[in-house]
C-alpha positions, 0 to 999 in steps of 0.5 A, a space after each residue: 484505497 489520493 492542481 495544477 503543475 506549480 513551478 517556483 518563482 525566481 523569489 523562491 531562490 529554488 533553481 526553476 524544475 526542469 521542463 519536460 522535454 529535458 526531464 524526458 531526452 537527458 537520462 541523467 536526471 532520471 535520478 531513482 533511489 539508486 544513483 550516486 547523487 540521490 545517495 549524497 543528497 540522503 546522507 548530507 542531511 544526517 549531519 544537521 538534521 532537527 532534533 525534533 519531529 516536525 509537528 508543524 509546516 514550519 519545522 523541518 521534516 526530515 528529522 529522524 531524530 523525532 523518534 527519540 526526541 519524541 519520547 519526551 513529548 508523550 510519543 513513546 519510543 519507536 525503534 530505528 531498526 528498519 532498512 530498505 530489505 523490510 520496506 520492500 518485503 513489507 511492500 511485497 508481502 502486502 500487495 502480492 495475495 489473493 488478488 493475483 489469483 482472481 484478477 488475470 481472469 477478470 480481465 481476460 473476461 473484459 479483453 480478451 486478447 492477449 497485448 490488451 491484456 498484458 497491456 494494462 498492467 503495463 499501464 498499471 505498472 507505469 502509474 505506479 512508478 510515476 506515484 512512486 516518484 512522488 511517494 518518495 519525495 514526501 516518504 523521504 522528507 516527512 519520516 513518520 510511521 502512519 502512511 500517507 495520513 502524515 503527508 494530507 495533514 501537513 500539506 492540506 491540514 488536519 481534517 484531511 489527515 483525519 480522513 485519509 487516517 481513519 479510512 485507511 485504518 478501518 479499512 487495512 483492520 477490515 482487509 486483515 479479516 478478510 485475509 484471515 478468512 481466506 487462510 482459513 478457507 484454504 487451510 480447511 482445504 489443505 487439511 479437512 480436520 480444520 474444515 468448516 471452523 472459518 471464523 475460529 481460524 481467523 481469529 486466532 491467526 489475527 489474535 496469534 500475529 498479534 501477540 507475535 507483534 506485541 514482542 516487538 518490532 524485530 519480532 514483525 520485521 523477521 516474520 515479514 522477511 521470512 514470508 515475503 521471500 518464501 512467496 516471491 521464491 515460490 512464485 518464481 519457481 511457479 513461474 519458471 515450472 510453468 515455462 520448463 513443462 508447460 508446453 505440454 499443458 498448452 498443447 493439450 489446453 489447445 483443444 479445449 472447448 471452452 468459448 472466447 468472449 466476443 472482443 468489445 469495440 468502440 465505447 465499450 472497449 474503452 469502458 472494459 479498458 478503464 474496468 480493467 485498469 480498474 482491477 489492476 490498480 486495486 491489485 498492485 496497491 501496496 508497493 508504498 509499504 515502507 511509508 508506514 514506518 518512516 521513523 523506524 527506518 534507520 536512514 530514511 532519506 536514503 532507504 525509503 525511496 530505495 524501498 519504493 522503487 524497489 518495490 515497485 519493480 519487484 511486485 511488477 516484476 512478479 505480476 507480469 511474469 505470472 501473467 506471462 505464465 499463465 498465458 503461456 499455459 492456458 488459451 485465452 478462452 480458459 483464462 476468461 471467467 476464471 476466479 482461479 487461473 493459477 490453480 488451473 495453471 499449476 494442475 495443469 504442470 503439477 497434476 493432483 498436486 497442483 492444488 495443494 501446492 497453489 494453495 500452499 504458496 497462498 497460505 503463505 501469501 496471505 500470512 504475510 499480508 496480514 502480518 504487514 496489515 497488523 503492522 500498517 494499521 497501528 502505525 496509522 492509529 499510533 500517528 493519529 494519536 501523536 497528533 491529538 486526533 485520537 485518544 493519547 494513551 494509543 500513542 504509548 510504544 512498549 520496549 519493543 518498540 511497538 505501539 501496544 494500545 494501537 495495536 490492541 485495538 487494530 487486533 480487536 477491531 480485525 476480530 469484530 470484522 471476522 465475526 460481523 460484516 466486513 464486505 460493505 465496509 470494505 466496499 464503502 471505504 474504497 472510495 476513500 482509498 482512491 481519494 487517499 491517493 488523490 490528496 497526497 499526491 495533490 500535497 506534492 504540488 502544495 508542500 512545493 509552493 507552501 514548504 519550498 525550503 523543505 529539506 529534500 533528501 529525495 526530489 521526484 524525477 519529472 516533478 511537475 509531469 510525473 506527479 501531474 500524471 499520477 495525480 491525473 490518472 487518480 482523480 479519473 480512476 477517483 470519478 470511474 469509481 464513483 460512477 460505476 459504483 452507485 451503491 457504495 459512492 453515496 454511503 462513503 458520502 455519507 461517512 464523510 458528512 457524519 465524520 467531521 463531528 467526531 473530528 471536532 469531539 476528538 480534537 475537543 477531547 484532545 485538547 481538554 486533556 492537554 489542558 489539564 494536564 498542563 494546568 498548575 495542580 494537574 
């Protein structure tokens, strides 16, 4: 939806990473975002930091003083209002929706016992703490708004930032369809007059968040503080309902007739294991959201890996208590198959209301995803465009501090996939979205050996045995995806051939506009 352990050399100068046994056995050096020493090392640099953005490996990084200074190269005038609270409800409010909702019942269809099914969210929540390491060593040292496509083109160049750009792009505009679809399904559930015009809904929610944000980016940021904290405050009330009243329920669920999948052993364990984690990757990506605002955030060094690992803990934190819930209410024959096991869990506590509440709460849900999804891709084109890998003017920030052009297009682009098809596109671009995380956590080790001088606020506990871990567990989930989907792995292929012309057409457009921009009578 992307090497090798490297260890600096006494010529860096650099003190030699620790090795794994003392990372592991001294709790000290587990410094996450919240300890004194990683709250020093984010302030000491606000006192020389650069008075430019790096543009180039050789620059310093960490200079926040690029949104401003930015303005005088063309980059428009990005607002540094943001704090670690957005980062986390822009993190929450994208990852926890509708997957929550179908994937506890594809799993239990895979494995059909109840620790190997709370097991791989374990799992799944331990790749992300080890990503997150990462993610907030290079969030913290590059502070650009546009995700992780910053972090490929310094570390690897700008063909792979291209990639890593455009994927992510289409495929948050094509996600932001498909999320306003589902709110206009359950709202024509929820409210029958509204029945049966799915599309015309969609657009108008899309259209409608675009203009919301088009006022600015205080504008986005109350609206994703709003929705992000009603949903997780009615999950936990969900939750705590399903504890408090459902031992009724799981009496009652404990005569159902419905027949437990035989357990699978052997190879196909295994096979249903990783199909499983499978899912749970796919349902947890997003708790590196503040990524994609690292200009905008007033002290990056200190509040983007507080955002990540906050995040982190508050998305896992929630998953596993609805898993819990719902395993406490429902036998494991009930879970398996089940495409909508949290609203057979709340009909179960709520009787006839329990529908519409469930359904409610994923109103809710999906009007924060897509609200950070509109605010994530025009980040990512705005970047795109600073840097000369599309069209200039989409770099322009209006005085709300919101990329206007970038959004436009996002907001057009997430219409044309309501009203064509956005299901193929998605499924060929989710290839590239385990890819994305395989390079950028590939840029750690390189931005170390190629950048070792790089101002730090943040450094990743465990470096190299974290990030070799995440980077590990990204290139098999990388080869799984594509062996177990043949369809879709060859066309991704294929749009990775055909992309590299339109790299060089917009890089040659690029600069023959600089050019003559920059000749005597332009």
């Amino acid at each position: 939806m992307y090497g090798l352990p490297i260890l600096f050399d006494a010529a860096s100068k650099l003190p030699r990473e620790r090795t794994l046994p003392k990372a592991i056995l001294r709790l000290a050096d587990f410094r996450l975002a919240f300890c004194r020493a990683a709250i020093m090392m984010a302030e000491f640099p606000l006192h020389s930091r650069d008075s430019t953005l790096s543009n180039t490996s050789a620059e310093s990084s960490t200079s926040t003083g690029g949104v401003t200074a930015g303005a005088t190269r063309g980059r428009g005038n990005l607002l540094q209002v943001l704090g670690m609270w957005f980062g986390i409800a822009a993190a929450v409010g994208n990852t926890i929706s509708a997957g929550i909702v179908r994937t506890p019942g594809d799993i239990a269809k895979l494995l059909p016992n109840a620790w190997l099914f709370l097991g791989v969210w374990i799992v799944g929540g331990m790749y992300a703490l080890f990503g997150a390491s990462s993610m907030a060593e290079l969030g913290a040292s590059i502070p650009r708004s546009g995700g992780q496509y910053n972090f490929s083109r310094r570390a690897i160049g700008e063909y792979a930032g291209f990639i890593v750009g455009w994927s992510d792009w289409l495929s948050t505009c094509g996600t932001a369809a498909a999320v306003g679809i589902v709110i206009a399904e359950y709202s024509g559930d929820l409210f029958p007059v509204l029945a049966g015009h799915v599309k015309m809904i969609a657009v108008l929610v899309i259209v409608g968040f675009g203009v919301l944000q088009w006022r600015g980016i205080r504008w986005g940021r109350s609206t994703q503080l709003m929705t992000a904290g009603i949903k997780s405050a009615a999950f936990i009330i969900l939750v705590i309902a399903c504890f408090a009243l459902g031992g009724h329920a799981r009496a009652v669920a404990a005569v159902s007739n419905n027949v437990l999948p035989a357990m699978p052993g052997g190879w196909p364990l295994a096979v249903a294991m990783m199909l499983g984690l499978q899912a749970v990757f796919y349902t947890i990506d997003g708790w590196d959201g503040v990524i994609y605002f690292g200009e905008e955030v007033r002290n990056p060094g200190r509040d983007i890996p507080r955002a990540i690992f906050g995040s982190v803990f508050s998305i896992m934190g929630i998953y596993l208590l609805l898993n819990l819930a719902v395993l406490y209410v429902l036998p494991m024959s009930e879970i398996a198959g089940n495409d909508f096991s949290l609203g057979t869990v709340a009909m179960r506590i709520f009787g006839p209301y329990g529908d519409p509440i469930i359904r409610s709460i994923m109103v809710i849900s999906m009007l924060s995803c897509l609200n950070a999804n509109q605010l994530f891709c025009s980040r990512t084109l705005y970047a795109m465009s600073c840097d000369g890998l599309f069209f200039r003017p989409f770099a322009k920030v209006n005085a709300g501090g919101t990329p206007a052009l970038a959004l436009l297009l996002s907001t057009i682009a997430g219409v044309l996939f309501v009203l064509g098809s956005f299901e193929q596109v998605i499924a060929m671009l989710s290839f590239f979205f385990v890819a994305n995380y395989t390079l950028t956590y590939t840029s750690v080790f390189v931005l170390r050996r190629k950048e070792p001088e790089m101002a730090r606020p943040y450094r990743a506990w465990g470096y190299p045995w974290t990030t070799g871990v995440a980077l590990a567990a990204s290139i098999v989930f990388l080869v799984c995806s594509i062996l177990t989907d043949k369809r879709n792995a060859p066309r991704a292929l294929l749009m990775l051939v055909l992309s590299y012309p339109v790299f060089l057409v917009l890089k040659w457009v690029s600069r023959s506009k600089n050019t003559a921009e920059g000749s005597p009578g332009s």
